[in-house]
N, C-alpha and C positions, 0 to 999 in steps of 0.2 A: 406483603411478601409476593416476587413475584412465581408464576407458576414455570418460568423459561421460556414462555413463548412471545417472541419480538410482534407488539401491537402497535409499536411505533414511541419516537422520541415524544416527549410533553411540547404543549402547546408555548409551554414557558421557557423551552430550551435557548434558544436562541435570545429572547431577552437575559436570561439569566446570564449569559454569556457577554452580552452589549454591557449589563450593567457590571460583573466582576472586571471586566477590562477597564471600567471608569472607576471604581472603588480600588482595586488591586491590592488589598486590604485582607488580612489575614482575620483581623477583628471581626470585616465584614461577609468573607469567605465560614467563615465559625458562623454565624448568625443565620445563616443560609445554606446552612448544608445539607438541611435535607431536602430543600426544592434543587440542591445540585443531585442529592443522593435520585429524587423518583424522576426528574425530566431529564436527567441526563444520563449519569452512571449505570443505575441498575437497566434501563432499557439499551445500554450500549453492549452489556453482557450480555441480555435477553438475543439482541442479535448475533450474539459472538456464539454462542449455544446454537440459535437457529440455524445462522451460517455453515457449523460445524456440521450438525446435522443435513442440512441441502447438498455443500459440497461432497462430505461421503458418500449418500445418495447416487450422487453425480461424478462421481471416480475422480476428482480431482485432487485430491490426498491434501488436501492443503483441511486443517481441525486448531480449535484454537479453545481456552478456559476463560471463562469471565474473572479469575481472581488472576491469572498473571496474562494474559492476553490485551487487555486495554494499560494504554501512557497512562502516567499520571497527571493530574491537571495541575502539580504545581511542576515550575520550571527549574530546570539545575542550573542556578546561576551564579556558582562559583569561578567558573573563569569567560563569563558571559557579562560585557560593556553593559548589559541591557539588565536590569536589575531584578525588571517586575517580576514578582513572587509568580503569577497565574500563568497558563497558556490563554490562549482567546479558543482554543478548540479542544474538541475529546477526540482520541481516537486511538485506532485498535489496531493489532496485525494476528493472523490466522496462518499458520507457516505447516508445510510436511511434518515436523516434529510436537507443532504444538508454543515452541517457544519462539525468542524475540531473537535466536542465535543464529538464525539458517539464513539460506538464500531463498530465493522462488517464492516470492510471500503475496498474499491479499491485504492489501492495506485500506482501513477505512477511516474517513475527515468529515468531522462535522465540526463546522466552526465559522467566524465571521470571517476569516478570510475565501470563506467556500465550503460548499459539500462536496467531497468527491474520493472518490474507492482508484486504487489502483492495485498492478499485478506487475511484480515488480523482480526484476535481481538488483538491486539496489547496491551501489558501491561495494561489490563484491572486493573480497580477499585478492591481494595482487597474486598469486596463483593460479585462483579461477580466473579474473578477468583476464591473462594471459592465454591461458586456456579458451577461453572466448571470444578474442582477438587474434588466435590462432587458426581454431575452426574457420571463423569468417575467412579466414586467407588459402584455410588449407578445402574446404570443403565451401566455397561459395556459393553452389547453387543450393543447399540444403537452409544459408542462412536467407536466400532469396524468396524462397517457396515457404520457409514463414513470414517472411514480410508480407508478400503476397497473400496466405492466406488470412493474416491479420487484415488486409487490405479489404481483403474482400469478408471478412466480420465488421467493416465499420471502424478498426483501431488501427492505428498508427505510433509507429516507437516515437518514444518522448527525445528531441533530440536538444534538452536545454542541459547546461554544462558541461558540452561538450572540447574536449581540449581543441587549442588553437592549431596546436599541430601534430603530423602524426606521430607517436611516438616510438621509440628508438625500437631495430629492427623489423619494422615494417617498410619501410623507405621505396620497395620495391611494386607494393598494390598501388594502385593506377587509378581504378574504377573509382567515380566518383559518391556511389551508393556505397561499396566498399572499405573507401576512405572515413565517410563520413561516422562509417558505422564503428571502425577501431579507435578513431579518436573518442570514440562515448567512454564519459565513466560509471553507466550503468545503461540497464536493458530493460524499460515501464512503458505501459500503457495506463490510459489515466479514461475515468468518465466521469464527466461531471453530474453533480444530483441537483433536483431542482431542489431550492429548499421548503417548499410548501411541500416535497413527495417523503421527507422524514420524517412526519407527523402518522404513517400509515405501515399496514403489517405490507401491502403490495412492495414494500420497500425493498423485501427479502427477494422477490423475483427476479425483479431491477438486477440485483447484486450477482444472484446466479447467472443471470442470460448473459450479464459482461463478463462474468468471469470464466463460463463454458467459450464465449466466443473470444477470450486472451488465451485459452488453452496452447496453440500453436508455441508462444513466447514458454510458456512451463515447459512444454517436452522438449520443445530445442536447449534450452539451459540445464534441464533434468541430462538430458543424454551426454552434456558435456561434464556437467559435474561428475556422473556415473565412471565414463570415462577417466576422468581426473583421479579419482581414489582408487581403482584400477591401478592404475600405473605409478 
């Protein structure tokens, strides 16, 4: 049993993981669930606890539960071309509420396609993102001055799927940092983790330092959602 304190993933994580993605085998997932249960699951809670705890600490309001805070490791593949029962990764989100329903979230990935945490408004509700592609037009230097100060933590907004073009009612911003930033359909910063530094409790540091210094991306999305139910 553990005691909640994140001492690091198993040494066996990442095989376990190489090997369910070659088995993909519910037979074989049964057989081996408890080296899934102690290198992978229970230490992903352990940190989901720890986390909760660091961030409050740290005023960043973002708290999350080890029983509904971490994905499941199998996949919803009811209207998914791809069949395999497993994910190839675990992973978690810690949100202002606690649940998987908000915005403004810490997201955490261990898996073969990579390690890596991110802070995210993620395909927000067409409302907010309106709201957010607003701000940008209405109030630009405020979305600048977090750029900037992300900039200057080491992070940069995530600019992958971003739309081709801009969309309807904006036609009039110019600017090409501007532009680029309303056609996004989400607002993340990403850091990657080494995977030999999962194996260790320093891990929980790692997670806090990147997410005090993504801080800027939380208040400017906090102050527009605020905003939004305001009005």
């Amino acid at each position: 049993m553990s005691d909640g304190a994140f001492k690091g993933f198993g040494p066996k994580a990442i095989p376990f993981l190489k090997a369910l993605d070659f088995h993909q085998s519910r037979e074989w997932f049964l057989e081996n669930r408890d080296l899934y249960e102690t290198e992978l699951r229970d230490p992903l809670g352990d940190l989901v606890d720890t986390l909760t705890r660091r961030f409050t600490e740290a005023g960043l309001g973002l708290r999350g539960d080890r029983r509904k805070s971490l994905f499941r490791i199998n996949r919803d593949v009811r209207f998914a071309r791809d069949k395999r029962p497993y994910n190839r990764h675990v992973s978690a989100i810690l949100s202002p509420d606690g649940s998987k329903a908000v915005q403004g979230v810490f997201y955490i990935h261990i898996g073969l396609e990579g390690c890596f945490a991110g802070v995210a408004w993620w395909q927000p509700e067409a409302a907010l993102l309106l709201s957010m592609r607003r701000a940008i037009e209405t109030w630009p230097e405020a979305f600048r001055a977090m750029v900037k100060s992300l900039k200057k933590n080491g992070l940069e907004l995530d600019a992958e799927g971003a739309m081709k073009r801009t969309p309807r009612g904006f036609e009039q911003v110019t600017d090409k940092d501007l532009v680029a930033a309303i056609r996004s359909r989400h607002f993340a910063v990403r850091h990657a983790i080494d995977a030999d530094r999962i194996h260790g409790p320093d891990l929980v540091d790692e997670l806090v330092d990147f997410t005090v210094r993504a801080r800027p991306l939380l208040d400017w999305g906090r102050a527009i959602e605020g905003k939004l139910r305001k009005d």
